[in-house]
C-alpha positions in Angstrom: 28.0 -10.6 24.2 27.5 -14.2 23.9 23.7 -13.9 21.8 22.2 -11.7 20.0 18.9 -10.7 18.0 19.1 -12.7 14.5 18.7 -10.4 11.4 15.5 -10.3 9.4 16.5 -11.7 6.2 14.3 -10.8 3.3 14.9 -11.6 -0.3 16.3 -8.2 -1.2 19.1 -8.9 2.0 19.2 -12.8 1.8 22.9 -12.5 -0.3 24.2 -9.8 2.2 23.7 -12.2 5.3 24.7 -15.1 3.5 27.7 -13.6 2.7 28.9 -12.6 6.2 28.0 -16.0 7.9 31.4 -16.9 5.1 33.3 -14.1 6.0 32.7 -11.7 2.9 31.0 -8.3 3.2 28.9 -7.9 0.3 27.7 -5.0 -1.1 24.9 -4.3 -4.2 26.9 -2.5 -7.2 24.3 -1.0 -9.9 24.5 -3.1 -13.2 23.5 0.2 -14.7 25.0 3.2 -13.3 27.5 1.4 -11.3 27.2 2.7 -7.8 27.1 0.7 -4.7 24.1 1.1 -2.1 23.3 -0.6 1.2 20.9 -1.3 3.0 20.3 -3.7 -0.3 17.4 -2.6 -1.6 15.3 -3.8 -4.8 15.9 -0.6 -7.0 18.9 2.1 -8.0 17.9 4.8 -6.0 19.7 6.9 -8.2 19.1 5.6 -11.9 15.8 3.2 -11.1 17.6 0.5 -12.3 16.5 -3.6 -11.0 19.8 -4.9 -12.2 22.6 -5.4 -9.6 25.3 -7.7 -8.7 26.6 -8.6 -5.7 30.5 -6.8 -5.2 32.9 -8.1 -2.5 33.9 -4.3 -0.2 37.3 -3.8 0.9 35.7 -4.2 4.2 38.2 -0.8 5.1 36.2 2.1 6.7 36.0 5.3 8.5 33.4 5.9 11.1 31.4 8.6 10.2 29.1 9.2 13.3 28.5 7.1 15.9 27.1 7.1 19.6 26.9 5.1 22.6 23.4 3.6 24.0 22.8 3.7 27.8 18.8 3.4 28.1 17.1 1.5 27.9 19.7 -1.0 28.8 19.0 -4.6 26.3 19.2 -8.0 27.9 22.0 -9.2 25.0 24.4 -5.5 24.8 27.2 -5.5 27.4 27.5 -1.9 27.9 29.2 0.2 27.1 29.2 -0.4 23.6 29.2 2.0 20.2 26.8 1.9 17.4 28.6 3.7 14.4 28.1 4.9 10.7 30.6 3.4 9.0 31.3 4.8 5.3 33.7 2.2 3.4 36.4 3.1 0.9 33.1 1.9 -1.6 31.2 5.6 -1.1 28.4 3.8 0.9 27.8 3.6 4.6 26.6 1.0 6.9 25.4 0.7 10.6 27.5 -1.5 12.8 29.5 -2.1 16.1 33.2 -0.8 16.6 34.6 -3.4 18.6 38.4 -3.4 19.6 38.6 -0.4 21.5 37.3 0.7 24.3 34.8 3.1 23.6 35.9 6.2 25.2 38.5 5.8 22.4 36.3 5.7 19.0 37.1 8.6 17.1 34.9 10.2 13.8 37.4 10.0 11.2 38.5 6.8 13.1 39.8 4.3 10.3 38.4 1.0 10.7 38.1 -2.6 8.9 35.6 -5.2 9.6 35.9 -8.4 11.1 32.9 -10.6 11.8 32.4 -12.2 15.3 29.4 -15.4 15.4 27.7 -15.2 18.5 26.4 -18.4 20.6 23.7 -18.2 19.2 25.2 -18.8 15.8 24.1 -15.1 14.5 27.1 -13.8 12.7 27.8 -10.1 12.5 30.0 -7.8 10.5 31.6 -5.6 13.3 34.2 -2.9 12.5 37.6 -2.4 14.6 40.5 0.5 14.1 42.9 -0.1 11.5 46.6 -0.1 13.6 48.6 1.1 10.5 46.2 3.5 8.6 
């Protein structure tokens, strides 16, 4: 995969992007009721709170769901490839890549952590591979 589709960054998502083109994956935690949510969104969807700060994950994981694309087939994918729910250790869950493996081998329950790989394109993505001692 040496490009892919750049992420639309808005200005509820601006500090999540930012933070993985430095290596961090950054998650919103509720100033208010204190839970952590993603996709960052402007609001607590659970208390209706507008105050959050921005909370450094574990980046450690399992995958949830997941499945593997076939059609229609996209320019930038090398198949085959697998598209996962990941839930971190934080209670939330995130869409992503499992990369690392092949994908006959990807697992629900599967333990994971991320890693984030910078395409040629110099899009940077937080991608998830299985934990070896987990």
């Amino acid at each position: 995969m040496s490009t892919r589709l750049a992420p639309t960054v808005t200005p509820d998502t601006a500090f999540f992007w930012e933070g993985v083109a430095e290596g961090w994956l950054l998650l919103q935690r509720c100033a208010a009721c204190g839970r952590f949510r993603h996709p960052p969104r402007p609001m607590c969807p659970w208390c209706r709170s507008l105050e959050w700060k921005a909370v450094e994950a574990s980046g450690r994981g399992t995958v949830f769901s997941f499945v593997m694309p076939a059609h229609p087939e996209l320019p930038f994918m090398e198949y085959p490839y697998v598209v996962a729910v990941v839930e971190l250790e934080e209670g939330t869950r995130m869409v992503t890549n499992i990369v690392g493996v092949g994908p006959g081998e990807v697992r629900m329950g599967m333990a994971v952590h991320v890693t984030f790989e910078t395409f040629d394109n110099g899009v940077v993505l937080p991608q998830f591979t299985p934990e070896v001692d987990r």
